[in-house]
C-alpha positions as CSV (number, residue, x, y, z in Angstrom):
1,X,58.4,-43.1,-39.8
2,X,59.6,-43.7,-43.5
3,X,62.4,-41.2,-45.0
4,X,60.9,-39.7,-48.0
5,X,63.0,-41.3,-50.6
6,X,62.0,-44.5,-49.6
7,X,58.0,-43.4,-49.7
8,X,58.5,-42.5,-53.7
9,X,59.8,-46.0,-53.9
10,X,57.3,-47.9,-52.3
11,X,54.5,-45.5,-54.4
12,X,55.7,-46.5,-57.4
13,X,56.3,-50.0,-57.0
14,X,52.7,-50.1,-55.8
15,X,51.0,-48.2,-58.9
16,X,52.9,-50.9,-60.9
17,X,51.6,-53.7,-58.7
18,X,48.0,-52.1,-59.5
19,X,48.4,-51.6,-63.6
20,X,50.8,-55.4,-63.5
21,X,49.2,-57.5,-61.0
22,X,46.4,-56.5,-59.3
23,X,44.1,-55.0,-62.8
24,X,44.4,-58.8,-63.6
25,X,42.3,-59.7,-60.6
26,X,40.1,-57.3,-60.8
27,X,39.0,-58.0,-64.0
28,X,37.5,-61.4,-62.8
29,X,35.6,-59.5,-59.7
30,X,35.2,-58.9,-56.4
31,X,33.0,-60.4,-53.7
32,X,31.4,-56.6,-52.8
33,X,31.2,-53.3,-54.6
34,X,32.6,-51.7,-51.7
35,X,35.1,-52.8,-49.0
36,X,34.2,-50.7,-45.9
37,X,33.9,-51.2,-41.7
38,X,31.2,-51.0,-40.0
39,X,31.8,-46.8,-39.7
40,X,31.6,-46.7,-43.5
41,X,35.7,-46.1,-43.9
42,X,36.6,-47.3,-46.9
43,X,39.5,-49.9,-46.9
44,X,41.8,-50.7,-49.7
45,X,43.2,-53.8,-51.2
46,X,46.4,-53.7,-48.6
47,X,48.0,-50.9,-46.5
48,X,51.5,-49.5,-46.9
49,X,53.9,-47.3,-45.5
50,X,52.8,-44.4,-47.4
51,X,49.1,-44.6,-45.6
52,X,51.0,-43.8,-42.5
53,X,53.9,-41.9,-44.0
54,X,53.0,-38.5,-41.8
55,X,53.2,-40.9,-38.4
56,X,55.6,-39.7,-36.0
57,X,56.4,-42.8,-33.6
58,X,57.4,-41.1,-30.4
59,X,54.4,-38.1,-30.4
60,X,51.8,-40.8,-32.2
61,X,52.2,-44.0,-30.4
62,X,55.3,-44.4,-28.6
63,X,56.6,-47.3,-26.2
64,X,53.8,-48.9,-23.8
65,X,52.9,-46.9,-20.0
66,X,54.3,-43.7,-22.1
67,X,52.1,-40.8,-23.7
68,X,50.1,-40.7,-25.8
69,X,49.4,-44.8,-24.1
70,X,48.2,-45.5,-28.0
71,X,49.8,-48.9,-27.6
72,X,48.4,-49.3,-23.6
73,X,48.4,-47.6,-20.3
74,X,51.1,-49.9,-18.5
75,X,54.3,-50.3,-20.1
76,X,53.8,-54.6,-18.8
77,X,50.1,-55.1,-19.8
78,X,49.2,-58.8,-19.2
79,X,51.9,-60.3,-19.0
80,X,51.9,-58.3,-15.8
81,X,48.5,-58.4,-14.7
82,X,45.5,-59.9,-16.7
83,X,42.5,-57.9,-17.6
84,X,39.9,-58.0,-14.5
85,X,37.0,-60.8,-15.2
86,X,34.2,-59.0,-14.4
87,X,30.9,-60.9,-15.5
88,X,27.8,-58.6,-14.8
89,X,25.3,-60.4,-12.8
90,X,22.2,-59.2,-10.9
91,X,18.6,-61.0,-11.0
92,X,15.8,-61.1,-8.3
93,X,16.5,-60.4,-4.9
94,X,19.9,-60.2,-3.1
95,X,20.2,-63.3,-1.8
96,X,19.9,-64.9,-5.1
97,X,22.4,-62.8,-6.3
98,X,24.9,-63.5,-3.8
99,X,25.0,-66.7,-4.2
100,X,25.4,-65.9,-8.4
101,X,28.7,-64.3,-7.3
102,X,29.8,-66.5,-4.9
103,X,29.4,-68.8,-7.8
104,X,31.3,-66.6,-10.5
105,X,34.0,-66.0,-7.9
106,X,34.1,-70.0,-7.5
107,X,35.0,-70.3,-11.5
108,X,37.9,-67.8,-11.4
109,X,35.8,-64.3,-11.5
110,X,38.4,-61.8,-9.8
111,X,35.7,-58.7,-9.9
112,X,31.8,-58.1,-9.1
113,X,29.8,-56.6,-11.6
114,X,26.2,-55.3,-10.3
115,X,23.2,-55.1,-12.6
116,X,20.1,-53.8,-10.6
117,X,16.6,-53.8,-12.0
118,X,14.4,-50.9,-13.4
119,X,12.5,-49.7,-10.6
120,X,16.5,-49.3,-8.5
121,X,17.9,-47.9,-11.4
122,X,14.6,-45.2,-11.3
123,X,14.9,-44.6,-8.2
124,X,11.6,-46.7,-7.1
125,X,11.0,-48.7,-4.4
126,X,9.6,-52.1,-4.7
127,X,6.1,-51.7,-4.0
128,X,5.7,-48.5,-6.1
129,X,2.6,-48.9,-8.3
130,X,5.0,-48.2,-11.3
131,X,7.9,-50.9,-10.1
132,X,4.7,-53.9,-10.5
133,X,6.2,-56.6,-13.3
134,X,9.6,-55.3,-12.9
135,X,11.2,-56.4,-9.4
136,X,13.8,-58.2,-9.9
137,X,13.5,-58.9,-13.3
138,X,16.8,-57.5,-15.7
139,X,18.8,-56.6,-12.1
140,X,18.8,-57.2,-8.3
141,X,16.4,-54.9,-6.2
142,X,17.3,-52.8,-4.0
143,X,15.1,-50.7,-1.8
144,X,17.6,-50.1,1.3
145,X,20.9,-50.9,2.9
146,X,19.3,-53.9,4.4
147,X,19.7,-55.4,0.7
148,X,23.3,-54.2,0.5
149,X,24.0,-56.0,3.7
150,X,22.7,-59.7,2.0
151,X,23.6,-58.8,-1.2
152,X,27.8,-58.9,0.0
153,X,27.1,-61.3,2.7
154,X,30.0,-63.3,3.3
155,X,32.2,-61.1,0.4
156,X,34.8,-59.1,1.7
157,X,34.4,-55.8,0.6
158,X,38.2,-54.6,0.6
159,X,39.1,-57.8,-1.4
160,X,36.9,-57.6,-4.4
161,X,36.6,-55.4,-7.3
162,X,33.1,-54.0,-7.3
163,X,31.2,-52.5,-10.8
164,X,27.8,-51.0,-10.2
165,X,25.8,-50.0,-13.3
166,X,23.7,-47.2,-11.8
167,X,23.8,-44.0,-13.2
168,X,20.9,-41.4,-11.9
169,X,20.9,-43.4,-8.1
170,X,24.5,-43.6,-7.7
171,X,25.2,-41.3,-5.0
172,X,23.0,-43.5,-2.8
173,X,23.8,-46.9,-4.2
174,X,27.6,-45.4,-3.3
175,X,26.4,-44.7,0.0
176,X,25.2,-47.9,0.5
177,X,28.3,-49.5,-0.5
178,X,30.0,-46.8,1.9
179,X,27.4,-47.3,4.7
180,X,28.4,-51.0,4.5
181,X,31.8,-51.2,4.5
182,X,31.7,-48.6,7.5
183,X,29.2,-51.5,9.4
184,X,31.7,-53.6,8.9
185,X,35.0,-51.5,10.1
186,X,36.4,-51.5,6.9
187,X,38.2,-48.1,5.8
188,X,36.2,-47.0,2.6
189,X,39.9,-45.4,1.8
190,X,40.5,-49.4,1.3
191,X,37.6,-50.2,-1.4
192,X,38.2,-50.7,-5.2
193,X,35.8,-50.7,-7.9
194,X,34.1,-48.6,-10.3
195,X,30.3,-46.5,-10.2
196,X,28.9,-46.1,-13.8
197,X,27.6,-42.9,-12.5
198,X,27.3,-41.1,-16.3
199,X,24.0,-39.5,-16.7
200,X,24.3,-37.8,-20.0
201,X,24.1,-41.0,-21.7
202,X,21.0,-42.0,-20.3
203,X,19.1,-38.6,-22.1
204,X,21.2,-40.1,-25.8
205,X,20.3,-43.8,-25.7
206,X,19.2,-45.4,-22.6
207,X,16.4,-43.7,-20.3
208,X,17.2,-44.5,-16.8
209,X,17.1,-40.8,-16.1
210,X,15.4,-39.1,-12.8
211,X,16.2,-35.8,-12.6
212,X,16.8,-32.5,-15.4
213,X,20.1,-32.1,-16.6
214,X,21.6,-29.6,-14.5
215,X,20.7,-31.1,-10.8
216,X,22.0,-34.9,-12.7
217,X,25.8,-33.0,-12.9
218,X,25.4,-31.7,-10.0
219,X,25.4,-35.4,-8.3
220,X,27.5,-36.8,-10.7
221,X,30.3,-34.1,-10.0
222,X,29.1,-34.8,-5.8
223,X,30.2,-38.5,-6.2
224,X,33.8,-37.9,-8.1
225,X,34.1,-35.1,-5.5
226,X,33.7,-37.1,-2.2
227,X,35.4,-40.1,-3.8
228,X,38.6,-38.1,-4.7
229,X,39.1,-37.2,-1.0
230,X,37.7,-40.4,0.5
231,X,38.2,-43.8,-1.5
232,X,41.3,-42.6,-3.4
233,X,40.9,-46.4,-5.4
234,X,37.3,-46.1,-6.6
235,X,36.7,-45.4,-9.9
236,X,34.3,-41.6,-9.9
237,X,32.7,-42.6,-12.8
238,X,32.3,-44.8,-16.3
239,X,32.0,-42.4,-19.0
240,X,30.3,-45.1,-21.3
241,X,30.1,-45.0,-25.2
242,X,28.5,-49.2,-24.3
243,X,25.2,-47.5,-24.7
244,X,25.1,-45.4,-27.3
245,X,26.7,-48.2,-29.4
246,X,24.2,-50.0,-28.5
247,X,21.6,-47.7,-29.4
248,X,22.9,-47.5,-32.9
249,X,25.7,-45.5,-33.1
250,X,28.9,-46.6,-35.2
251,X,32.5,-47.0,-33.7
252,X,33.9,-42.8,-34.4
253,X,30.3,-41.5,-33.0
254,X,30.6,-44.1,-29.8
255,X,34.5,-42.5,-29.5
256,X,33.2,-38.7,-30.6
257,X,30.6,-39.0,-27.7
258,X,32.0,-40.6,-25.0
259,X,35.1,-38.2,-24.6
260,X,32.7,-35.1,-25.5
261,X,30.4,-37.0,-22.7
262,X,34.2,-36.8,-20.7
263,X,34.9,-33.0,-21.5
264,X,32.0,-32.3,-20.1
265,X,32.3,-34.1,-16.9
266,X,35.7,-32.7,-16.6
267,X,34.4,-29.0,-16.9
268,X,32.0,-29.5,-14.4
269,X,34.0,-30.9,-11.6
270,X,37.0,-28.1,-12.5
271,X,34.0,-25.3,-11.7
272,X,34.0,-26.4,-8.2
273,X,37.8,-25.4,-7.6
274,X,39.3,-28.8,-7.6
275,X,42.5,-29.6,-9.6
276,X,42.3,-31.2,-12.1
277,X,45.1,-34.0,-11.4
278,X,43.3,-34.4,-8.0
279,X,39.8,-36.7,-9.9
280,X,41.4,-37.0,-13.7
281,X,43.3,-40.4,-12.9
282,X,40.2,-41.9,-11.3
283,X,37.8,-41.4,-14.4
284,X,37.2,-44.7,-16.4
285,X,35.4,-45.3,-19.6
286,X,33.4,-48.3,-20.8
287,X,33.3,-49.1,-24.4
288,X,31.8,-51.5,-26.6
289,X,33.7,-54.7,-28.6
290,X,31.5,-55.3,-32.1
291,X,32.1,-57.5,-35.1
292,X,34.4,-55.7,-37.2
293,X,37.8,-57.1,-35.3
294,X,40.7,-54.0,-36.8
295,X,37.9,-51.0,-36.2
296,X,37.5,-52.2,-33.0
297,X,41.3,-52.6,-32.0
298,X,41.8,-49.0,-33.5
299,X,39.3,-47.7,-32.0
300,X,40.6,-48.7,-28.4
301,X,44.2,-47.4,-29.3
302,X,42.4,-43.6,-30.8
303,X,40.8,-43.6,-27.6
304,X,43.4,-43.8,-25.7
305,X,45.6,-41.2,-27.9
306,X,42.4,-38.7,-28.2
307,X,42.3,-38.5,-24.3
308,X,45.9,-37.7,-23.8
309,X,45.7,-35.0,-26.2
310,X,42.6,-33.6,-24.6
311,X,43.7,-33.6,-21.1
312,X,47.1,-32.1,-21.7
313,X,46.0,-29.6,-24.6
314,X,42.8,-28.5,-23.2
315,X,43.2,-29.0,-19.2
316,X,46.2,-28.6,-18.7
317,X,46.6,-31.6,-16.6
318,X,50.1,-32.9,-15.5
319,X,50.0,-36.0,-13.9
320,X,50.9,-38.8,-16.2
321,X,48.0,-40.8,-14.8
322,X,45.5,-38.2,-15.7
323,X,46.2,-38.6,-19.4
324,X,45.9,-42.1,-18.9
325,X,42.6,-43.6,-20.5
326,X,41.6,-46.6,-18.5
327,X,38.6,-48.5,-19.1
328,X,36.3,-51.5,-19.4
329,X,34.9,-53.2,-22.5
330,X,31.3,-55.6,-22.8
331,X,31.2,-57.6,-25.9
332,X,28.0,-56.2,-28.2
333,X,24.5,-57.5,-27.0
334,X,23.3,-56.0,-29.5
335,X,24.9,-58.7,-32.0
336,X,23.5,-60.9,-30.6
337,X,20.8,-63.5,-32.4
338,X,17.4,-65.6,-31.3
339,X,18.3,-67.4,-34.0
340,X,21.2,-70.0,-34.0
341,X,21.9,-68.9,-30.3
342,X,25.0,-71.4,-29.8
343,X,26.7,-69.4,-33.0
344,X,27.0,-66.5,-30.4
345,X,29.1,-68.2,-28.5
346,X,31.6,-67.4,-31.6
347,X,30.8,-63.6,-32.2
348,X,31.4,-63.2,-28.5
349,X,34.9,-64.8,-28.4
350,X,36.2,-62.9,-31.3
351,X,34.3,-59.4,-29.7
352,X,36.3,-60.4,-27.0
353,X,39.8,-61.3,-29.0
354,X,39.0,-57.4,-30.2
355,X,39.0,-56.3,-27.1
356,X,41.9,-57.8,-25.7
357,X,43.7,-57.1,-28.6
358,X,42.8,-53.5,-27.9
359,X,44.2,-53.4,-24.5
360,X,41.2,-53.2,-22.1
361,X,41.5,-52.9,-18.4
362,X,38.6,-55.3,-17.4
363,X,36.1,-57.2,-19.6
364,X,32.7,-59.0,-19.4
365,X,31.5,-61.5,-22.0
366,X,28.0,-61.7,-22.8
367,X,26.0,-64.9,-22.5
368,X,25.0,-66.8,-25.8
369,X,21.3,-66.5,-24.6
370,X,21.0,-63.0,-23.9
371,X,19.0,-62.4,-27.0
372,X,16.1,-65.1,-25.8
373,X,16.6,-64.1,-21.5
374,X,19.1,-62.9,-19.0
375,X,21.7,-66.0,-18.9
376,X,21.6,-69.3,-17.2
377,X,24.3,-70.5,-14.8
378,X,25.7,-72.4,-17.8
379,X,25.8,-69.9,-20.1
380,X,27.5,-67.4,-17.4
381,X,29.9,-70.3,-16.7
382,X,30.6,-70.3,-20.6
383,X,31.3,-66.5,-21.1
384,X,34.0,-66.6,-18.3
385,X,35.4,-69.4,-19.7
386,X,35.8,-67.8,-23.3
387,X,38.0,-65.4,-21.3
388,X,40.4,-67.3,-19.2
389,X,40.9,-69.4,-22.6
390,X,41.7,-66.2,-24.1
391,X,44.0,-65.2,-21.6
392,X,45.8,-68.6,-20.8
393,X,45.4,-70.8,-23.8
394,X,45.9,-68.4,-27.1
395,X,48.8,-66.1,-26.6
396,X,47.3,-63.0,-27.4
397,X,48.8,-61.7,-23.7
398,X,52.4,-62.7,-24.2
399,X,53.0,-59.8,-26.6
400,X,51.9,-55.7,-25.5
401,X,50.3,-54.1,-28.7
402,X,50.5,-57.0,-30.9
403,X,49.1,-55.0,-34.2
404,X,50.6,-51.8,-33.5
405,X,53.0,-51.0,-36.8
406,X,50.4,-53.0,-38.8
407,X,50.0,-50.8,-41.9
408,X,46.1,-51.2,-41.4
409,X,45.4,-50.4,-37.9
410,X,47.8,-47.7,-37.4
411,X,45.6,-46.3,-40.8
412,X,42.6,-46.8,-38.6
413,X,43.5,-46.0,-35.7
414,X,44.4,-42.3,-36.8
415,X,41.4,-42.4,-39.2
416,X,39.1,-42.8,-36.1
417,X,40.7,-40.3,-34.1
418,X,40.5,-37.9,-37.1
419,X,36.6,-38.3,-37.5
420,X,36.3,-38.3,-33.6
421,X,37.8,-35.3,-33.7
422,X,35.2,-33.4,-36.3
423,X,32.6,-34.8,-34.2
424,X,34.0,-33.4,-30.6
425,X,35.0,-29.9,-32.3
426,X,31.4,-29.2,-33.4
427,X,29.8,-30.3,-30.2
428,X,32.3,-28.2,-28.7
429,X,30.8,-25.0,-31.3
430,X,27.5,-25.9,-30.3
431,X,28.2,-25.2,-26.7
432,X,28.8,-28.4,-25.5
433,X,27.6,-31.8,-25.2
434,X,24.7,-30.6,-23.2
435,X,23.4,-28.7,-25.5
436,X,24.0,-31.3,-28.6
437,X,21.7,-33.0,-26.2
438,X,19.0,-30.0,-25.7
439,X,19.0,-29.8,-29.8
440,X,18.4,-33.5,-30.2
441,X,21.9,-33.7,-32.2
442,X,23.4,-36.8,-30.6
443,X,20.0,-38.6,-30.6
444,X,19.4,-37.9,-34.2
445,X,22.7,-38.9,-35.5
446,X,22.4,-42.0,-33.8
447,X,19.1,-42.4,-34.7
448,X,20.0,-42.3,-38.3
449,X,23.2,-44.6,-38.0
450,X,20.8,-47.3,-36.8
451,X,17.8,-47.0,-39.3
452,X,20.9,-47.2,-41.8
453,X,22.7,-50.1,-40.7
454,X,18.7,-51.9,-40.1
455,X,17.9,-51.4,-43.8
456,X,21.5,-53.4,-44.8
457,X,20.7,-56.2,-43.0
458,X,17.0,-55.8,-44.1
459,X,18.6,-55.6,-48.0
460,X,21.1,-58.2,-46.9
461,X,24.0,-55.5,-48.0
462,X,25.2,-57.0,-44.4
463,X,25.3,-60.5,-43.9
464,X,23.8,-61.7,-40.3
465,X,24.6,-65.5,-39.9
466,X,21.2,-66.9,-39.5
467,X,19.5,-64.2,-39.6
468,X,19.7,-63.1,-43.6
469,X,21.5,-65.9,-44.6
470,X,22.8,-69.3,-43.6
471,X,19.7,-69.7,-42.0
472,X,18.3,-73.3,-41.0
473,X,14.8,-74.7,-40.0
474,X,14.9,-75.0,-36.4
475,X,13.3,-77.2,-34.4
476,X,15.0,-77.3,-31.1
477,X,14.2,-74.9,-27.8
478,X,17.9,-73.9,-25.7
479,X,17.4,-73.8,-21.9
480,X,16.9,-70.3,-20.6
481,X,16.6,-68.6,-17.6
482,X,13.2,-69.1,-15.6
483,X,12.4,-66.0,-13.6
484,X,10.9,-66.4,-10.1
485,X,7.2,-64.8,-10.1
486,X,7.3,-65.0,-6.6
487,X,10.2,-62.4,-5.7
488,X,8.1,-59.4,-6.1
489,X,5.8,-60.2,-3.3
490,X,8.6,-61.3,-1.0
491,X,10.4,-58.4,-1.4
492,X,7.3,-56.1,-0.9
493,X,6.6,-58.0,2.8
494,X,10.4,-57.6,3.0
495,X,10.0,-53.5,2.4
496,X,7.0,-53.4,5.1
497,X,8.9,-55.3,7.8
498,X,11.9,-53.0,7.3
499,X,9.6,-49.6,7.4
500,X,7.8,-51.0,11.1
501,X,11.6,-52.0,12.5
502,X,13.3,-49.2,11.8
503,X,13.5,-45.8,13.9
504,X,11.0,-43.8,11.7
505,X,12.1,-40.7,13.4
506,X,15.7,-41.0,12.5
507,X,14.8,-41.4,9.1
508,X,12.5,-38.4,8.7
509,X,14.9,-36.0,10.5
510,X,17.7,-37.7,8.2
511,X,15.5,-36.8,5.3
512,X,14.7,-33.4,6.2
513,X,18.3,-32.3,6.7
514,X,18.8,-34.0,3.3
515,X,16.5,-31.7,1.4
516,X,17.9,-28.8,2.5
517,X,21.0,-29.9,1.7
518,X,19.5,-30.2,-1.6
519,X,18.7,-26.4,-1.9
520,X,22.1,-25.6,-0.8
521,X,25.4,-25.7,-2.8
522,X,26.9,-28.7,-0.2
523,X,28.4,-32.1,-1.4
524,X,25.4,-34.3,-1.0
525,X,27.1,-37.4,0.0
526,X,27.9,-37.2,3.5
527,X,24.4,-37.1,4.2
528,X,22.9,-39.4,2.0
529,X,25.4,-42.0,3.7
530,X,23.7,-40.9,6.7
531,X,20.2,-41.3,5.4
532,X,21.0,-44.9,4.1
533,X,22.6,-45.9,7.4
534,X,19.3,-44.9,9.1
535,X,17.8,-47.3,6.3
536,X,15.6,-45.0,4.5
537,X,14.8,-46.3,0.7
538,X,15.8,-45.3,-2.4
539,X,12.6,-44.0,-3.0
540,X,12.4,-42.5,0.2
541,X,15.7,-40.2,-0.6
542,X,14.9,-39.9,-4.3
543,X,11.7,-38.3,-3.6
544,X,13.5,-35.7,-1.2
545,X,15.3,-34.9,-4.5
546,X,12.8,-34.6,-6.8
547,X,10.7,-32.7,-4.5
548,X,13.8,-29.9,-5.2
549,X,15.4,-30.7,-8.5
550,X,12.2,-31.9,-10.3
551,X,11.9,-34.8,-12.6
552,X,12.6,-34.9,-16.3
553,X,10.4,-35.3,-19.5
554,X,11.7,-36.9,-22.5
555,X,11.6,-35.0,-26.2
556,X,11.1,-37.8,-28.5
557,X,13.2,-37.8,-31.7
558,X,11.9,-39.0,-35.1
């Protein structure tokens, strides 16, 4: 970007600046030893040209909507189109949920986001001696389409944007959806939203896992299958880094993961014939916004870059849209304090600023109060708010790619890619990311990130306001989210009225056509939305599926 004379300039004015100016300074101190981000990238006093001398602007970032999309995938951004508002939300039973998003949708909310509780997300019914304590209590339940049918009562299905954070279930949480919209005579071709649907992160950080491995890829390649033929909107799949940051990961192993997480995905769907450019433009990604504003902008923009790269260079794939990188962001839970709760109202809105600034495609905004319970009305009210003042009141949309040229990020941003890229290239030695699984590489590493980043705070190396410092007596309780003891019973009378109104014969014949479907090599979908429609449960159809693929044991990592 520089001409090479003009590089030798700007070096030696800046060793001068150093021995002149800035050894005066220095002399009196510093407020750290070491100036790093939250990856452990060391960062200098200032950034010049010469820290990006090797850029080249056309093949490295180029204009907006062009590849490599380092400065965004539309050539507009907002001041086309704001970023989809897409608050998750999901507690108790549907009904009570419904009405959470007719309220969201009330304030402004232009997108659902589903979060369903434990037993759903296993694959367990409600009355399942294992579900007990658990109904209803971090998601909605759901045991069969009848839910589905309350749950989007009164919503209109091809209107809405709709997120569902299921991952080992999906196929039949899809079907439902499907199953619904079909009830309704909508054309599924018609619906929009996304399916989390990304099982290898749940064996790295998160363990909502049924099945092994293998038979997991198998329905997770079913679902981006049948969707790339049948609901040509729907995003196949969230290929999420959220989780593994959350687990403890920094910013390059949540980017190194999630794209080898991607490759993966990508390999398996090509071994079924399909062309590539026929499922790559409907693959999203769902990252993380933390504290440390320019890593996180960078790491957004490397993202972007790394994908392009990998789906030209090492797929082959054509279609502008396929190299596009497209995805969602959730401000960092894991930030979040007991103590002080209002002060994360703050570290929210500048998680979000990050993530803006970064050029996301849809965003939610955690609730101050998620560290104490799930949030109150109040507090969801407040997290949407922190975004339409974000998109409508600060500017930060009237520009594409405000920081891109800034000395700093574009340092940063090619910094991240360049680790991300040692990190991919030896998972890729290792036979792949499912095997970096198998050998306990990916847990490990993260594992060690966290216990690393615990014993700063612990030392108070990294400053936690309220927690390790700035901290205050307190003597006041917030409001917080009461949960309804109750829903658990009602939804198990709910489950035994369903079971003796059904047609009990249409559901066992749907279920023994499903299992051997199962032993065959056939697209499962069709006749899971079959199944659902007849309104067997999840844990009706799930244990059809584990009776063939088998369930899967957990290798701890120390």
């Amino acid at each position: 970007m520089f001409e090479e004379e003009e590089l030798e300039k700007i070096e030696k004015e800046r060793i001068k600046w150093e021995k002149e100016v800035l050894a005066k300074y220095l002399k009196r101190g510093e407020r750290k030893e070491q100036f790093k981000t939250s990856s452990n990238i060391h960062l200098k006093q200032v950034y010049e040209p010469n820290d990006i001398g090797n850029l080249d602007y056309l093949n490295d970032l180029n204009l907006p909507g062009s590849d490599p999309f380092t400065r965004g995938v539309y050539p507009t951004m907002y001041r086309g189109r704001i970023w989809t508002m897409r608050q998750y939300s999901g507690f108790a039973d549907a009904k009570k949920t419904n009405e959470r998003f007719k309220y969201l949708i009330s304030q402004g909310q232009k997108g659902l986001s589903i979060a369903f509780d434990l037993p759903t997300q296993m694959g367990y019914n409600s009355d399942y001696v294992l579900s007990r304590g658990e109904v209803g209590r971090v998601g909605v339940s759901i045991n069969s389409l009848k839910d589905f049918e309350i749950l989007f009562e009164d919503i209109p299905l091809d209107q809405v944007s709709t997120s569902m954070t299921i991952n080992s279930p999906t196929a039949i949480i899809l079907a439902m959806y499907i199953a619904l919209a079909e009830k309704r005579g909508i054309d599924p071709a018609k619906l929009r939203g996304t399916v989390q649907n990304d099982i290898l992160k749940e064996y790295i950080a998160r363990g909502t896992y049924i099945f092994p491995p293998k038979p997991s890829l198998r329905l997770t390649a079913d679902v981006i299958e049948y969707c790339s033929e049948k609901l040509p909107k729907f995003n196949t799949i969230s290929i999420s880094g959220y989780h593994m940051r959350e687990a403890g990961s920094n910013a390059i192993q949540e980017l190194a993961f999630t794209l080898a997480n991607g490759i993966t995905y990508v390999k398996e769907v090509l071994k079924r014939g399909i062309n590539i450019d026929d499922f790559a433009p409907r693959l999203s990604f769902f990252f993380t916004a933390q504290n440390n504003i320019f890593e996180e902008i960078a790491k957004f923009r490397a993202a972007r870059r790394l994908w392009a790269k990998i789906m030209k260079e090492k797929f082959n794939a054509q279609d502008k849209k396929s190299l596009m990188l497209r995805f969602h962001t959730q401000t960092a839970g894991i930030t979040l304090t007991a103590q002080q709760p209002y002060v994360n109202l703050i570290r929210v809105a500048y998680q979000a600023l990050s993530a803006v600034l970064g050029g996301t495609q849809s965003l939610h905004t955690c609730g101050f109060d998620e560290a104490l319970s799930i949030p109150t009305k109040d507090s969801v009210r407040l997290s949407l708010r922190t975004q339409q003042i974000l998109a409508y009141e600060t500017g930060v949309t009237d520009v594409v790619d405000p920081f891109g040229g800034s000395y700093l990020i574009e340092f940063l941003t090619s910094k991240l890619e360049e680790e991300a890229m040692i990190y991919i290239n030896k998972i890729e030695k290792m036979g792949g990311m499912p095997n970096a699984i198998d050998q306990n590489y990916i847990q490990e590493e993260i594992l060690n990130n966290a216990y690393a980043h615990q014993r700063k705070i612990e030392n108070s190396q990294e400053k936690v306001v309220g927690v390790n410092t700035f901290k205050i007596k307190e003597d006041f309780k917030i409001p917080t989210f009461k949960f309804d003891e109750s829903i658990e019973t009602a939804k198990i009378k709910q489950l035994k009225k369903l079971r003796s109104n059904r047609n009990n014969d249409k559901v066992k014949k749907n279920l023994d056509e499903l299992k051997e479907i199962a032993q065959s090599n056939q697209n499962l979908i069709p006749k899971i939305i079959d199944t659902v429609k007849s309104y067997a449960t999840i844990q009706e159809i799930c244990d059809v599926l584990r009776s063939v693929f088998g369930e899967y044991e957990e290798r701890q990592v120390f």
